[in-house]
C-alpha positions in Angstrom: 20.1 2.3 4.1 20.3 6.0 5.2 17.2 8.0 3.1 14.8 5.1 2.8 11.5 5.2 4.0 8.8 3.1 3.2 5.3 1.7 4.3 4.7 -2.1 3.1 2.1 -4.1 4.4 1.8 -7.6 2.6 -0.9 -9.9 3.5 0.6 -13.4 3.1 -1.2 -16.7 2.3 0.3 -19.9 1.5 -1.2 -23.7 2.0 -0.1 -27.0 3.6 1.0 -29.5 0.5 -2.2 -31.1 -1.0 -4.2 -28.4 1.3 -4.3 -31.1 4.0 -5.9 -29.9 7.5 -2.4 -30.3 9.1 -2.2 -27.0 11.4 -3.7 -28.7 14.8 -5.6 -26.4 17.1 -3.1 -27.8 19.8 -0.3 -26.7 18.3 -1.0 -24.0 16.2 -0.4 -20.9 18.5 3.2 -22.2 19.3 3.6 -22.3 15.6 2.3 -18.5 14.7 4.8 -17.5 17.3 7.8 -19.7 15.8 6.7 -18.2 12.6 6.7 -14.6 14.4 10.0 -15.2 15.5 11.8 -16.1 11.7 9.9 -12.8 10.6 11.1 -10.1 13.1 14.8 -11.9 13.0 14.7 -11.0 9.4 14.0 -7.3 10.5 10.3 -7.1 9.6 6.8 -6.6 11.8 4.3 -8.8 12.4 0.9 -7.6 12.1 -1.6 -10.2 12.3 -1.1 -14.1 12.0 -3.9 -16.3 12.0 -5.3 -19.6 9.7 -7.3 -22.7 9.1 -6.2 -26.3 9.4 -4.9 -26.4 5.6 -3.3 -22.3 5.3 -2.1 -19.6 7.2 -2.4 -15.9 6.8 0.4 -13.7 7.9 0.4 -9.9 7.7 3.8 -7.8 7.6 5.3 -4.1 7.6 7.9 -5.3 5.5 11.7 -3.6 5.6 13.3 -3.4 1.8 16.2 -5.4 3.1 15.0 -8.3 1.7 13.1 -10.0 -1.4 10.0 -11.7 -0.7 10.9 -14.6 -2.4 13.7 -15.0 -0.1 11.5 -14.3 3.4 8.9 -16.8 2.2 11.5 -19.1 1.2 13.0 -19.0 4.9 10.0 -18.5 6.3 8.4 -21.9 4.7 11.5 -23.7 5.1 12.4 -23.6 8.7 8.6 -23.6 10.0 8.4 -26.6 8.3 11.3 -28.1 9.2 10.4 -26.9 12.9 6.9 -29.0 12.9 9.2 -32.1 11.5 11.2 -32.0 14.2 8.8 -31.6 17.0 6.6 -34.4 15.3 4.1 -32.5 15.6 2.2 -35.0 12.4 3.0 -37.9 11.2 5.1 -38.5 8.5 6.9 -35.4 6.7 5.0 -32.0 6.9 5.7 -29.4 3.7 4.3 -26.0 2.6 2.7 -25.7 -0.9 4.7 -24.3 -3.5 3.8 -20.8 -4.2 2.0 -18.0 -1.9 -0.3 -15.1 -2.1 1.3 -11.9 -1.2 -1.1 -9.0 -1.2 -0.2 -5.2 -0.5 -2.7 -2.4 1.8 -2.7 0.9 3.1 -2.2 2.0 6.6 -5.9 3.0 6.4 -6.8 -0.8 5.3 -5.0 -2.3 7.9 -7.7 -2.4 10.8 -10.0 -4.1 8.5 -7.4 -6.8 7.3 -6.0 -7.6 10.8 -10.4 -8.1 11.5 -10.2 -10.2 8.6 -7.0 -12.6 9.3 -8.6 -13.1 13.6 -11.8 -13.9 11.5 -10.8 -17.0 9.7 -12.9 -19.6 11.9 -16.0 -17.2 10.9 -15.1 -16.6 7.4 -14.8 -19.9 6.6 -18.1 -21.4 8.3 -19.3 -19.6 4.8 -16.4 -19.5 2.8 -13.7 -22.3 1.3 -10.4 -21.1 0.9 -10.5 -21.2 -3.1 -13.8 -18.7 -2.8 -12.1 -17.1 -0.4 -8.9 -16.9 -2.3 -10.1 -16.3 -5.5 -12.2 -12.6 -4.0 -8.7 -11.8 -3.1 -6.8 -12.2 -6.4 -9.8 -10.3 -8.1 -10.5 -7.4 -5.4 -7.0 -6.6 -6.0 -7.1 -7.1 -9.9 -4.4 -10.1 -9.4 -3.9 -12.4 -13.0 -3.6 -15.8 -12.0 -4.2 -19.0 -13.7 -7.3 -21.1 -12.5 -5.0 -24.4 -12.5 -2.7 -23.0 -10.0 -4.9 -21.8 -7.6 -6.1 -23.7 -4.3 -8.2 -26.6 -5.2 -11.3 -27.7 -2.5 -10.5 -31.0 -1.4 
């Protein structure tokens, strides 16, 4: 698209179905970079990836040559269909329905990549539905308390 310029960066969060604590420490790096790979094929940038057993957060420079819907959709699809094939847990793994998708400035970015390496730290103090529910209201997000992430 000749004449388009733009600066997105999304912070992504989505869950493992029933929030399980899925996402093994053994596997989990090989993952982030199988879920690197399905991000920059679809022509966007990789910032930060990091998570917990149960979620993943994922920051982008996103391209406007796709929806969102349609990246998380591929995204959530084949990375799940990737740890089914490998085995990698017993039974059938699946995402959640639904993600958080959360936009920053180049200036925040530094403090958001800190953030997503921090996870272990963050949540020694922190579950994800506290954790999750600063985020919707530090950036002023309506949402529906029987949708959001549940502690199990």
């Amino acid at each position: 698209m000749a004449n388009t310029y733009t600066q997105i960066h999304l912070q992504l969060v989505f869950c493992v179905q029933n929030r399980e604590c899925l996402i093994h420490v053994k596997w989990k790096e090989e993952l982030y970079r199988y879920m690197t790979g399905i991000i920059q094929n679809s022509g966007h940038k990789v910032l930060q990836i990091n998570g917990m057993p149960d979620h993943v957060h994922i920051l982008i420079g996103m391209r406007p040559t796709e929806a969102l819907s349609g990246l998380m959709k591929k995204l959530k699809g084949d990375s799940s269909e990737w740890i089914n094939n490998k085995r990698f847990v017993p039974g059938k793994f699946r995402w959640q329905e639904g993600f958080g998708a959360f936009s920053y400035s180049k200036s925040d970015l530094p403090n958001v990549i800190r953030y997503i390496q921090n996870q272990e730290q963050h949540h020694a103090k922190k579950t994800l539905r506290e954790e999750y529910l600063d985020i919707l209201r530090r950036n002023e997000v309506e949402f529906d308390d029987r949708y959001v992430f549940h502690d199990v």
